[in-house]
C-alpha positions as CSV (number, residue, x, y, z in Angstrom):
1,X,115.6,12.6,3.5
2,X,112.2,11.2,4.4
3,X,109.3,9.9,2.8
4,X,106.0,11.7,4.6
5,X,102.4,11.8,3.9
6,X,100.3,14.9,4.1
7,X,97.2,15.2,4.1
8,X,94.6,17.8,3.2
9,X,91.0,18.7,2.5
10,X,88.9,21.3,1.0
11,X,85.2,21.8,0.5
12,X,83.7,23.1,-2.9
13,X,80.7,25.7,-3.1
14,X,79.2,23.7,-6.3
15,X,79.9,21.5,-8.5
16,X,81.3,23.5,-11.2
17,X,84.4,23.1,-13.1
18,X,85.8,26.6,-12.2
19,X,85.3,26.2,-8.8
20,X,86.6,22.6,-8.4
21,X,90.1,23.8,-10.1
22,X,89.6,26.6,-7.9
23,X,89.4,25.4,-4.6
24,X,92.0,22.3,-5.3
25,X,94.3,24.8,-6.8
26,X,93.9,27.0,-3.0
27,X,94.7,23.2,-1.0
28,X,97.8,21.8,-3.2
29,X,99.3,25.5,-2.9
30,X,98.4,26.0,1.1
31,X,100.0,22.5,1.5
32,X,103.2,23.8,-0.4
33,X,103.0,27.1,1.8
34,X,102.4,25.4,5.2
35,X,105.4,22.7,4.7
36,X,107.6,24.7,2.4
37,X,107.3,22.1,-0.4
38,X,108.2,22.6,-3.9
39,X,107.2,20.6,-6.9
40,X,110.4,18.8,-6.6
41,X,109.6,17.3,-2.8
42,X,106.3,15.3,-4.0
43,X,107.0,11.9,-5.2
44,X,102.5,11.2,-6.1
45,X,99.4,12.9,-5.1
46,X,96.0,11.0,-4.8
47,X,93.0,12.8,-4.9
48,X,89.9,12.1,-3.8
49,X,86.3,13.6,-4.4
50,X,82.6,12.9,-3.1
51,X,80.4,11.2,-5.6
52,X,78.8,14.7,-5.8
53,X,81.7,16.5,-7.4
54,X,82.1,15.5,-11.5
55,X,82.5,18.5,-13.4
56,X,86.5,18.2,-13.5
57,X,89.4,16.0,-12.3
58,X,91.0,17.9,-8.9
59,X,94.5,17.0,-10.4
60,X,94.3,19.3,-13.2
61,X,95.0,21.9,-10.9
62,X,97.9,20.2,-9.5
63,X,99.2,20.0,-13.7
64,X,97.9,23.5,-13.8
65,X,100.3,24.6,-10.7
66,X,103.3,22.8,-12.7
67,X,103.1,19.2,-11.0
68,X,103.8,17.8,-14.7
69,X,105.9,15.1,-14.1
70,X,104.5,13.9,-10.5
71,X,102.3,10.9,-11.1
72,X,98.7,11.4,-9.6
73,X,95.5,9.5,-9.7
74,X,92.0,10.8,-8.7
75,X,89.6,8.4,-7.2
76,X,85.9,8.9,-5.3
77,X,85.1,8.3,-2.1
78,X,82.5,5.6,-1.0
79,X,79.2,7.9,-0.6
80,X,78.4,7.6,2.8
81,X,75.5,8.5,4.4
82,X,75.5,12.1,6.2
83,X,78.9,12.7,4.9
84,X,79.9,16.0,4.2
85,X,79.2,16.7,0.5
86,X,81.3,18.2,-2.2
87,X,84.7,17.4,-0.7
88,X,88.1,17.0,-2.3
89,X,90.9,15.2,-0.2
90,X,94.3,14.7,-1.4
91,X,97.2,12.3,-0.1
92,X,100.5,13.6,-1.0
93,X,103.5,11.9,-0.7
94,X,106.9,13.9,-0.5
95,X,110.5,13.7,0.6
96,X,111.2,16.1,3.1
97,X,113.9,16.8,6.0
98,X,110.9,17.5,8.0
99,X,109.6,15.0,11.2
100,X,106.1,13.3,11.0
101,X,105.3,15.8,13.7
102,X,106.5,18.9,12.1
103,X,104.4,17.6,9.3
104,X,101.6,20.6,8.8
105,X,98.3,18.8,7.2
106,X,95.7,21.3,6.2
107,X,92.0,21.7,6.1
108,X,90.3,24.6,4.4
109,X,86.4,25.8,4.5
110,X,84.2,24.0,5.7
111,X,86.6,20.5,5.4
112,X,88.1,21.9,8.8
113,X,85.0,19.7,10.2
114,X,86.5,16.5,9.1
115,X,89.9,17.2,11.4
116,X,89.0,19.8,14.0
117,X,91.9,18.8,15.6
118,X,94.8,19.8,13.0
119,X,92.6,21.9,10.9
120,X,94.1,25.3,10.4
């Protein structure tokens, strides 16, 4: 068993509570579905979020999808200039059978602009 990183990113509509939850609850579960993961296979999740998007922690919706004993950690990103606003990312660690290349990272929205080249 290995130790991988995935990664992933989704764009909100708004900052809103509803929708953060909503649209981090859509990435944590497409990353389970594209890799087969269960809650079992992550060992920590960081998430990130532009300095635009305070209306709710993203991990809640990991809690929320039964990640209760994972440890994870939200954090912002630096606010760069021309960045693409109202973004959540998350780093996900996991143990997995599966190579680095079998390794499916995914992109939702309008955060497939960020990695055209693996976006889904």
């Amino acid at each position: 068993m290995a130790v991988r990183a995935v990664r992933g990113a989704v764009q909100v509509d708004a900052d809103e509570r509803q929708l953060v939850l909503k649209a981090t609850t859509e990435l944590v579960s497409a990353l389970f579905e594209a890799n087969g993961f269960t809650a079992e296979d992550v060992i920590s999740m960081i998430f990130t979020s532009t300095p635009d998007l305070t209306s709710e922690f993203p991990a809640l919706a990991a809690r929320e999808l039964g990640l209760v004993d994972t440890p994870l950690l939200c954090a912002a990103e630096i606010d760069v200039p021309g960045a693409l606003p109202r973004v959540v990312r998350i780093l996900a660690h996991v143990e997995t059978l599966r190579s680095k290349q079998e390794i499916q990272h995914v992109y939702l929205g309008g955060a497939t602009a960020l990695r055209r080249d693996i976006a889904q």
